[in-house]
Chimera marker file (.cmm) of the C-alpha trace (Angstrom):
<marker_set name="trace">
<marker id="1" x="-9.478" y="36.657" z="15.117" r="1" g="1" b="0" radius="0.5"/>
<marker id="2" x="-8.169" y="37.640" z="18.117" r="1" g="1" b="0" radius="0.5"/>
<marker id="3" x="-4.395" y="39.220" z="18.033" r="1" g="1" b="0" radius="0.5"/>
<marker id="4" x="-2.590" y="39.303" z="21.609" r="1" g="1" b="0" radius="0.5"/>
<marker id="5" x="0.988" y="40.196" z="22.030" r="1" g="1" b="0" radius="0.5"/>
<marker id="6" x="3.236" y="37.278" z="24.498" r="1" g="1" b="0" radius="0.5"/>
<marker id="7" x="6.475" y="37.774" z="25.840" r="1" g="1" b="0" radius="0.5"/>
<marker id="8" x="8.577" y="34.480" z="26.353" r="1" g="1" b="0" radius="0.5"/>
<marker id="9" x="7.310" y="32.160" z="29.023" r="1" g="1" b="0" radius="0.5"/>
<marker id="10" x="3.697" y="33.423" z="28.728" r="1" g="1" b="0" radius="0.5"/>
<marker id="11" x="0.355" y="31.879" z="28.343" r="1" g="1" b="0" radius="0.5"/>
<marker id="12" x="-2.926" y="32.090" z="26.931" r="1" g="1" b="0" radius="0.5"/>
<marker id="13" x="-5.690" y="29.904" z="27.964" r="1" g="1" b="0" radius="0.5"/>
<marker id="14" x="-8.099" y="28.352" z="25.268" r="1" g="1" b="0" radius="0.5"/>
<marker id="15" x="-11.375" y="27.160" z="27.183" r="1" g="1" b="0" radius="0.5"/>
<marker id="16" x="-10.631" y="24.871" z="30.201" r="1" g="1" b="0" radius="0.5"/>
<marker id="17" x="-8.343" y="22.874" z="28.952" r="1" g="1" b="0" radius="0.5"/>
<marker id="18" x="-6.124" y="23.576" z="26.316" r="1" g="1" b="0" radius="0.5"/>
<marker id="19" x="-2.587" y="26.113" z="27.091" r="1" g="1" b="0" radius="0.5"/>
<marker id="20" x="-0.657" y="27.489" z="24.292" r="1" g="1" b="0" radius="0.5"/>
<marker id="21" x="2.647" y="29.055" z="25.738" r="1" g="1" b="0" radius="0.5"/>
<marker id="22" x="5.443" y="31.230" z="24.182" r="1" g="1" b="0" radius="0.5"/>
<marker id="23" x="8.717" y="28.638" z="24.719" r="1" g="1" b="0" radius="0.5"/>
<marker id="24" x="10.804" y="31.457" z="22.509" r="1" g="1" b="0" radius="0.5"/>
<marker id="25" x="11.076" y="34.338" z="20.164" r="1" g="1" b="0" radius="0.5"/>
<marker id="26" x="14.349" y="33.989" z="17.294" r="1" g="1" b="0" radius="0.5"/>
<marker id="27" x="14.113" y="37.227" z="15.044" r="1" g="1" b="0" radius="0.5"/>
<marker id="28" x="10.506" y="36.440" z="12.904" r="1" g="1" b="0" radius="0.5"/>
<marker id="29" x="10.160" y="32.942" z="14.275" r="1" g="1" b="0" radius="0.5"/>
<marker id="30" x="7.963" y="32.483" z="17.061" r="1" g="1" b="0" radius="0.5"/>
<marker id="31" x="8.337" y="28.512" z="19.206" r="1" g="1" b="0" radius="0.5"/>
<marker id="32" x="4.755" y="27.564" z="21.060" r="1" g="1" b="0" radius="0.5"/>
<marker id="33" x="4.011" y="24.840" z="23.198" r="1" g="1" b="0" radius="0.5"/>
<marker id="34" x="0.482" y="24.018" z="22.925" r="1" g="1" b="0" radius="0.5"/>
<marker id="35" x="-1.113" y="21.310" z="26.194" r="1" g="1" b="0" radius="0.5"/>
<marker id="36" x="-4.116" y="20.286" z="25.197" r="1" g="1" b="0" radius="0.5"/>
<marker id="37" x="-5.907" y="16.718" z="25.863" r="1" g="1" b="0" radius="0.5"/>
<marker id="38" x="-5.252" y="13.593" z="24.173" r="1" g="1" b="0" radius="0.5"/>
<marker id="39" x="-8.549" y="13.951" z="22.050" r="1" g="1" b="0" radius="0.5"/>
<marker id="40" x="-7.832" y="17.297" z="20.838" r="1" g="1" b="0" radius="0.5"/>
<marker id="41" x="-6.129" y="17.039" z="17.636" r="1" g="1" b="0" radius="0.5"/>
<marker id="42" x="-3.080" y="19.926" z="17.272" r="1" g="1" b="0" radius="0.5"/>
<marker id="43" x="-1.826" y="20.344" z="13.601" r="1" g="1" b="0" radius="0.5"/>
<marker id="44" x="0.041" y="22.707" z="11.075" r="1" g="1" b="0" radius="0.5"/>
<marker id="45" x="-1.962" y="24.209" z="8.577" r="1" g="1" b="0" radius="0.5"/>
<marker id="46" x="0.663" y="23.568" z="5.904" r="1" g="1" b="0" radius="0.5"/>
<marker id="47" x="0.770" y="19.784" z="6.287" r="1" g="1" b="0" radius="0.5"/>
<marker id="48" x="-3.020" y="19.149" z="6.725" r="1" g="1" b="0" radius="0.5"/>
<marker id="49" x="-2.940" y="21.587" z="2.969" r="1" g="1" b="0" radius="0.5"/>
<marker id="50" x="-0.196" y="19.299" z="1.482" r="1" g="1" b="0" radius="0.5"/>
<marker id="51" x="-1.909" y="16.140" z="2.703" r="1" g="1" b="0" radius="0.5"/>
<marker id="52" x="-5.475" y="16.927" z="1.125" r="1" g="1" b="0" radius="0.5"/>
<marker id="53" x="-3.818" y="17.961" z="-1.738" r="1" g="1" b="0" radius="0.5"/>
<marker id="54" x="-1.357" y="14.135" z="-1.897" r="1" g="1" b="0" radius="0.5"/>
<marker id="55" x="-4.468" y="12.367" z="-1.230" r="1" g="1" b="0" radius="0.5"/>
<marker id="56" x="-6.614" y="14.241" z="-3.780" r="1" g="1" b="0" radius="0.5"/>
<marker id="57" x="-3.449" y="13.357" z="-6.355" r="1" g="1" b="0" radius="0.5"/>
<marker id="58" x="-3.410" y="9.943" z="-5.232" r="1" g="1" b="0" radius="0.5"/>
<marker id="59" x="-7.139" y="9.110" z="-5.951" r="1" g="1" b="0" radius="0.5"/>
<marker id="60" x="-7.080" y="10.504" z="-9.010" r="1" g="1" b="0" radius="0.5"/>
<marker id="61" x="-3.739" y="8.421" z="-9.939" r="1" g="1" b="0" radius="0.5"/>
<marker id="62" x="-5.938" y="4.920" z="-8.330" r="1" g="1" b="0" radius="0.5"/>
<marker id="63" x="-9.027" y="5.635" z="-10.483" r="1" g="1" b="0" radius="0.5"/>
<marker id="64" x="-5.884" y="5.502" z="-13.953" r="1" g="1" b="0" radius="0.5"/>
<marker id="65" x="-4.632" y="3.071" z="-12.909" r="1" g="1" b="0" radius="0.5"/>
<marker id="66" x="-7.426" y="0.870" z="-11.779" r="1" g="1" b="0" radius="0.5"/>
<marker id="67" x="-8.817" y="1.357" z="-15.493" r="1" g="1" b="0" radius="0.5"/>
<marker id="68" x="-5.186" y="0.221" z="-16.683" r="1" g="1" b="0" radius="0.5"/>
<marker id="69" x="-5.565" y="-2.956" z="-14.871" r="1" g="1" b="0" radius="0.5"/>
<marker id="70" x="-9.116" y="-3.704" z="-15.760" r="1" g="1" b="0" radius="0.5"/>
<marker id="71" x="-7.901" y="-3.355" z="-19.017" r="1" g="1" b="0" radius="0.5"/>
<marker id="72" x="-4.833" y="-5.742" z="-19.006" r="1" g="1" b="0" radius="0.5"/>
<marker id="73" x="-6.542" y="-8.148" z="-16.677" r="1" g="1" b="0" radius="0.5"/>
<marker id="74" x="-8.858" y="-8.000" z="-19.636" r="1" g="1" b="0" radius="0.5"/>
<marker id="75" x="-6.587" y="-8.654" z="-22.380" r="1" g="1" b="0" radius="0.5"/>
<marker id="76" x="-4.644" y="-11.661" z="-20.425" r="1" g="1" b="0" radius="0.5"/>
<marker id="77" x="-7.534" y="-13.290" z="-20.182" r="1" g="1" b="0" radius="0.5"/>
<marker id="78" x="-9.476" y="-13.416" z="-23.971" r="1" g="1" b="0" radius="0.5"/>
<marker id="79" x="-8.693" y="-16.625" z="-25.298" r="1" g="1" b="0" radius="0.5"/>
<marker id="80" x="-5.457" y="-16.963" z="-27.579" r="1" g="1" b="0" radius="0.5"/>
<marker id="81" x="-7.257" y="-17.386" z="-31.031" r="1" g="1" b="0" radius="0.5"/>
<marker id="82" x="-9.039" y="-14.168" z="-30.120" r="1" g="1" b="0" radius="0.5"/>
<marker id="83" x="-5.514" y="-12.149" z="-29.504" r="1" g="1" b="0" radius="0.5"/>
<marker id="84" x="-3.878" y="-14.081" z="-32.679" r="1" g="1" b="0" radius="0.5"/>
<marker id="85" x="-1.882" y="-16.252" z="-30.837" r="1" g="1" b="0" radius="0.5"/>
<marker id="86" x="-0.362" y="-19.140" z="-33.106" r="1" g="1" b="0" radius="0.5"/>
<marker id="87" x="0.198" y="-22.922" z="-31.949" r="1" g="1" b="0" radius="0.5"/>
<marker id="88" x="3.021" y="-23.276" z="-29.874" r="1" g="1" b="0" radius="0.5"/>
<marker id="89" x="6.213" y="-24.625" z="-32.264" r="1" g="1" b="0" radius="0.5"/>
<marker id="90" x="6.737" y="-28.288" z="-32.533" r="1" g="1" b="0" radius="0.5"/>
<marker id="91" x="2.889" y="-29.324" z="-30.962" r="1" g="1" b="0" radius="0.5"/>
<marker id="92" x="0.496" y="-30.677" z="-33.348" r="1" g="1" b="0" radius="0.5"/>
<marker id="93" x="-3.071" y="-29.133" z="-33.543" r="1" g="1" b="0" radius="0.5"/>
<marker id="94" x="-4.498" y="-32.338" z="-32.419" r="1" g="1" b="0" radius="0.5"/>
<marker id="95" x="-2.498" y="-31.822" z="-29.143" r="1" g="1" b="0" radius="0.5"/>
<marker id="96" x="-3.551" y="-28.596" z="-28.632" r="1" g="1" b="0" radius="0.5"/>
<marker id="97" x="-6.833" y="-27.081" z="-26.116" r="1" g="1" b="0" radius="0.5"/>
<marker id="98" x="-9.656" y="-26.982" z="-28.003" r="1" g="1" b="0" radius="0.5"/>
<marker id="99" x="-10.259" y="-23.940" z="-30.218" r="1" g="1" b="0" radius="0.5"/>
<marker id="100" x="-11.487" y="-21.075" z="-28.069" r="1" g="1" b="0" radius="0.5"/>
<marker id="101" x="-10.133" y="-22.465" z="-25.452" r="1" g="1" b="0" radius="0.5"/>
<marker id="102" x="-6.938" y="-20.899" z="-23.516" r="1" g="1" b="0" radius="0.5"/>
<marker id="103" x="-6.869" y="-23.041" z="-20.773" r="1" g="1" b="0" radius="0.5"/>
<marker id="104" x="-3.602" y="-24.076" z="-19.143" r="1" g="1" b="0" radius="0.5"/>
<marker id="105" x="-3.224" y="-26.950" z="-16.623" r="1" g="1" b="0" radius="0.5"/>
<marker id="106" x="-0.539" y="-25.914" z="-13.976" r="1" g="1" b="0" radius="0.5"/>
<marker id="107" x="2.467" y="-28.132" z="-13.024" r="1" g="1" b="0" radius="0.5"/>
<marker id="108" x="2.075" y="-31.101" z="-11.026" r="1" g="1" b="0" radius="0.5"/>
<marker id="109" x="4.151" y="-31.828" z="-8.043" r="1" g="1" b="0" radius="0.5"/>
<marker id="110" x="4.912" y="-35.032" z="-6.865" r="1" g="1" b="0" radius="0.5"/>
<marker id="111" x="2.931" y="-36.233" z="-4.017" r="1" g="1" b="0" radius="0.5"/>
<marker id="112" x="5.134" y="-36.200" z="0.086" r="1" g="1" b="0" radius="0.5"/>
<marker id="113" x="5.850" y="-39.698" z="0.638" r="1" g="1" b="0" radius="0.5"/>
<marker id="114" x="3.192" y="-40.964" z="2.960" r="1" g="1" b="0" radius="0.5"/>
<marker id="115" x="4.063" y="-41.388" z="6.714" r="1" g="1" b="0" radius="0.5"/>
<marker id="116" x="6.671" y="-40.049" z="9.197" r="1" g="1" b="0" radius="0.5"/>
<marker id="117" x="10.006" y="-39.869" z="7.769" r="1" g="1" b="0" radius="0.5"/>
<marker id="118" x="12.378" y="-42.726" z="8.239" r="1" g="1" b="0" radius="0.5"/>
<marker id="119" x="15.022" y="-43.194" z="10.783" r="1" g="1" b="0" radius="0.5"/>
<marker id="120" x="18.777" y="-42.916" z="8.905" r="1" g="1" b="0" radius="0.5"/>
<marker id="121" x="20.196" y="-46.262" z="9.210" r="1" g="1" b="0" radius="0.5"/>
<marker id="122" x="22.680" y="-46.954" z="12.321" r="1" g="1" b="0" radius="0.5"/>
<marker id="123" x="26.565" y="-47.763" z="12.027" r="1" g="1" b="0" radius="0.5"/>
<marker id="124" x="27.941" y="-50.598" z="14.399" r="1" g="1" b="0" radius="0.5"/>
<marker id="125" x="30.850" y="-49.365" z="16.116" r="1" g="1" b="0" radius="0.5"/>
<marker id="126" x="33.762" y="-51.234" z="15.174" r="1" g="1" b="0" radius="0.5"/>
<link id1="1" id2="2" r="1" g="1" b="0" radius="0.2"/>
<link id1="2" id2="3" r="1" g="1" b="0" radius="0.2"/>
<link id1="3" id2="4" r="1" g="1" b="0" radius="0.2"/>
<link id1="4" id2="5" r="1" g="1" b="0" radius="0.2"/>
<link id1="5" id2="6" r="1" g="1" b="0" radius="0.2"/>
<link id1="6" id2="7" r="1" g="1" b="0" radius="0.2"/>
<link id1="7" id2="8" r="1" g="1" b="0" radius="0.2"/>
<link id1="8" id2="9" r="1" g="1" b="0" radius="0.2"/>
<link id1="9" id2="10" r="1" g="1" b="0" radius="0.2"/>
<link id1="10" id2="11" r="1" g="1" b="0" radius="0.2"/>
<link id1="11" id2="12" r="1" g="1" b="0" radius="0.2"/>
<link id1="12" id2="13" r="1" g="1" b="0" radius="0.2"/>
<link id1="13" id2="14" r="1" g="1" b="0" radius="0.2"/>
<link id1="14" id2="15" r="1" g="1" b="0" radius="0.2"/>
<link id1="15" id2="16" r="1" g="1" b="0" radius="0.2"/>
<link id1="16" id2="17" r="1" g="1" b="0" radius="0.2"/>
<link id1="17" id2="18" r="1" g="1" b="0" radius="0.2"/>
<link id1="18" id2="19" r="1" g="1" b="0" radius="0.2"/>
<link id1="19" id2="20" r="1" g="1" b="0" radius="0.2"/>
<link id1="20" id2="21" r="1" g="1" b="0" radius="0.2"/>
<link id1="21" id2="22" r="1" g="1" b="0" radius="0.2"/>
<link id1="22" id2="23" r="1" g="1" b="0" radius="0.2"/>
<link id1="23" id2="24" r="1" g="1" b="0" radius="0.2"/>
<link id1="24" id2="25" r="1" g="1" b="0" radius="0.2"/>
<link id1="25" id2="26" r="1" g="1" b="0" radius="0.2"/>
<link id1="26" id2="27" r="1" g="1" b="0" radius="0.2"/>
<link id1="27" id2="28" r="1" g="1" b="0" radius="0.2"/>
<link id1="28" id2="29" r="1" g="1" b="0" radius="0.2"/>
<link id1="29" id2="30" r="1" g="1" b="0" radius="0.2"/>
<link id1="30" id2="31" r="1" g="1" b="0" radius="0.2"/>
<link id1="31" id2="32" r="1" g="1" b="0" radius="0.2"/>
<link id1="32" id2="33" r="1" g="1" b="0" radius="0.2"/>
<link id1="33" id2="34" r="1" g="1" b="0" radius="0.2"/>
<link id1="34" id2="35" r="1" g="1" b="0" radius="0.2"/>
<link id1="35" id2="36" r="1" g="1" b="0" radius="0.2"/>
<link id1="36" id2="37" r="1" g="1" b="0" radius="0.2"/>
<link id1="37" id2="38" r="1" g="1" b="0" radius="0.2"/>
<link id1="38" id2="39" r="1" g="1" b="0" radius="0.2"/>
<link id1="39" id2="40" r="1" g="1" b="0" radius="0.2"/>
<link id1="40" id2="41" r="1" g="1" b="0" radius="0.2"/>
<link id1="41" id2="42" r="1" g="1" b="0" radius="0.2"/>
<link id1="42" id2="43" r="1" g="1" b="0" radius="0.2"/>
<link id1="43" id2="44" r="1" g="1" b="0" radius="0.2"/>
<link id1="44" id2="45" r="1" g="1" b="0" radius="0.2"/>
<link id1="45" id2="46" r="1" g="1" b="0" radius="0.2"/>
<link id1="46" id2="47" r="1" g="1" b="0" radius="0.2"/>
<link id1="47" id2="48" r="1" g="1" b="0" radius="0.2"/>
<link id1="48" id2="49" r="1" g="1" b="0" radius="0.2"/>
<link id1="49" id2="50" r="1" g="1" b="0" radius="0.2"/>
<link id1="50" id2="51" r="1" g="1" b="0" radius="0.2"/>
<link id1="51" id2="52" r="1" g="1" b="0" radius="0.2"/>
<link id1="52" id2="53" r="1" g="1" b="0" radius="0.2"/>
<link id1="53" id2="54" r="1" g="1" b="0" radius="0.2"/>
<link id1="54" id2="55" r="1" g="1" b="0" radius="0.2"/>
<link id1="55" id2="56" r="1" g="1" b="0" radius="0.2"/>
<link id1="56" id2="57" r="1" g="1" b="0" radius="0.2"/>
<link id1="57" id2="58" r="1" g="1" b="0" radius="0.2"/>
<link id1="58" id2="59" r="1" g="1" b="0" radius="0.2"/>
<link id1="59" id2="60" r="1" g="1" b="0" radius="0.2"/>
<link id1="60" id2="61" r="1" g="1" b="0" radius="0.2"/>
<link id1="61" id2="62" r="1" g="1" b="0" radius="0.2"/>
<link id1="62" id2="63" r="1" g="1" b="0" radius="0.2"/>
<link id1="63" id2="64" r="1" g="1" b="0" radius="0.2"/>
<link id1="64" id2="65" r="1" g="1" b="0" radius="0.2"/>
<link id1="65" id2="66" r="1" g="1" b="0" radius="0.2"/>
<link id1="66" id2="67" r="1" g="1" b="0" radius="0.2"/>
<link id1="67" id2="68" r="1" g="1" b="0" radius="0.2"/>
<link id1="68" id2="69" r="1" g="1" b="0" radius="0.2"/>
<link id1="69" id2="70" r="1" g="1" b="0" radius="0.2"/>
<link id1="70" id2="71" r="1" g="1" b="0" radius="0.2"/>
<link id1="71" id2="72" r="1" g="1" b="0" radius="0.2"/>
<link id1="72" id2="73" r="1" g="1" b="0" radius="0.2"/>
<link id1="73" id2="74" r="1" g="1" b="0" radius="0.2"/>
<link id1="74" id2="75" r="1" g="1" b="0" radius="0.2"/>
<link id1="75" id2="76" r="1" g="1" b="0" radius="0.2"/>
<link id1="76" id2="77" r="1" g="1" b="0" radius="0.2"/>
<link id1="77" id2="78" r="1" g="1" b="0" radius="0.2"/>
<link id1="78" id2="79" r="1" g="1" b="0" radius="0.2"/>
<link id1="79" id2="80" r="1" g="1" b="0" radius="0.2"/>
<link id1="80" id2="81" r="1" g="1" b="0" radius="0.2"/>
<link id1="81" id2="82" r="1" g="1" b="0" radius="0.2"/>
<link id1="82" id2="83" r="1" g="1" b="0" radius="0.2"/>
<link id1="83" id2="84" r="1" g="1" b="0" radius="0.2"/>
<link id1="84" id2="85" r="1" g="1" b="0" radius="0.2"/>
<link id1="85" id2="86" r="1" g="1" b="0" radius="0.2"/>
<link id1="86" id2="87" r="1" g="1" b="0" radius="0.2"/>
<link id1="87" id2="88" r="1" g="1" b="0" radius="0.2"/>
<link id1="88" id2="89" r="1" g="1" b="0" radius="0.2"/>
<link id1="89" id2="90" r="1" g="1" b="0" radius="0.2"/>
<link id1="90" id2="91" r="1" g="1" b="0" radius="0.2"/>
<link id1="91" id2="92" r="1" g="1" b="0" radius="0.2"/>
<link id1="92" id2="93" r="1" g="1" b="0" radius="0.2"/>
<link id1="93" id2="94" r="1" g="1" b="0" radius="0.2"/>
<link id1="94" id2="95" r="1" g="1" b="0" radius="0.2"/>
<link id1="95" id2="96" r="1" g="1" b="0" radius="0.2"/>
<link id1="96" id2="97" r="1" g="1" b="0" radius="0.2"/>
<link id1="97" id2="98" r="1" g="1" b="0" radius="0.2"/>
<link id1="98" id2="99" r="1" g="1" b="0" radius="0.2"/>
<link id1="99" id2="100" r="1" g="1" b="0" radius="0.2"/>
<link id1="100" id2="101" r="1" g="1" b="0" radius="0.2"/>
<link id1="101" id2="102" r="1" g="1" b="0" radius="0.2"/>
<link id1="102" id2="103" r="1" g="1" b="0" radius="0.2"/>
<link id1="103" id2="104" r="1" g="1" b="0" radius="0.2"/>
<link id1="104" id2="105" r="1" g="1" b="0" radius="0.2"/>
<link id1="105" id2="106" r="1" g="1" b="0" radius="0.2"/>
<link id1="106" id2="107" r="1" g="1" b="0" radius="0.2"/>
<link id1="107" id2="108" r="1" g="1" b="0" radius="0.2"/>
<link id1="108" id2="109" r="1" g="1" b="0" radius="0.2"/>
<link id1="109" id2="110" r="1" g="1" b="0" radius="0.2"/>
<link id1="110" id2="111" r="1" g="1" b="0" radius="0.2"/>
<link id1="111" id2="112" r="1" g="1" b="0" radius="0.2"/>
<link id1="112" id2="113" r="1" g="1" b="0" radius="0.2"/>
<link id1="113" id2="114" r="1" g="1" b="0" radius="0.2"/>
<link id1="114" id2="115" r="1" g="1" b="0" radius="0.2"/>
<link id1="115" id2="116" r="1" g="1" b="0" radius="0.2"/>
<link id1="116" id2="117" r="1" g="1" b="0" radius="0.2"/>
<link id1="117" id2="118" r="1" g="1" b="0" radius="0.2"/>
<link id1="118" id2="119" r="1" g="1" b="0" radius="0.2"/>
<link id1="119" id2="120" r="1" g="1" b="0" radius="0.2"/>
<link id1="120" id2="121" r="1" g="1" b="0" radius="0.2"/>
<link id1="121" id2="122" r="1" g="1" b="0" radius="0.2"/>
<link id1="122" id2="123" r="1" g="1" b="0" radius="0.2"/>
<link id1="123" id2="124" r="1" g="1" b="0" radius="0.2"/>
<link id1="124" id2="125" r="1" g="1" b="0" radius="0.2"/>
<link id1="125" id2="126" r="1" g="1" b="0" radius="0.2"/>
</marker_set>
């Protein structure tokens, strides 16, 4: 590592094209201004650390709760006899789906009426 000692207003060259430049010194706090190209990617250690370590949390949380879902997704979908379900109250047997069976048909909507919609009717003047 190299160690260099800047006062306030000076520079220090990295390669060609990247300038790192003292903008001011407050008691132990030091304020750079780094130019470097667009490509060049500047960054705080501390963040790029506290990122790895959220994203590291985070996939570890997805992989839970993936296998929570899978699970649920699961259960929702084993037939009702098979999760001890009873007949609905007040439908016979005989109206029921067959045994096994958990299907559910969904709600019909009425059909639009057919055509452009029709002109409201005109008043006369009087």
């Amino acid at each position: 590592m190299l160690v260099l000692t800047r006062k306030k207003g000076e520079r220090v060259m990295i390669g060609d094209d990247i300038v790192v430049t003292v903008i001011d010194v407050r008691g132990d706090g030091v304020r750079l201004g780094f130019d470097a190209p667009r490509g060049v990617k500047i960054q705080r250690a501390e963040v790029v650390r506290a990122v790895t370590e959220a994203n590291t949390e985070a996939a570890a949380n997805t992989a839970v709760t993936a296998d929570l879902m899978a699970g649920l997704l699961a259960a929702r979908t084993r037939p009702a006899a098979d999760r001890g379900a009873a007949e609905p109250e007040g439908v016979p047997a005989s109206d029921s789906a067959p045994s096994g069976s958990a299907s559910v048909e969904p709600a019909r909507r009425p059909a639009p009426p057919a055509g452009p919609p029709k002109p409201a009717p005109r008043r006369r003047p009087s």
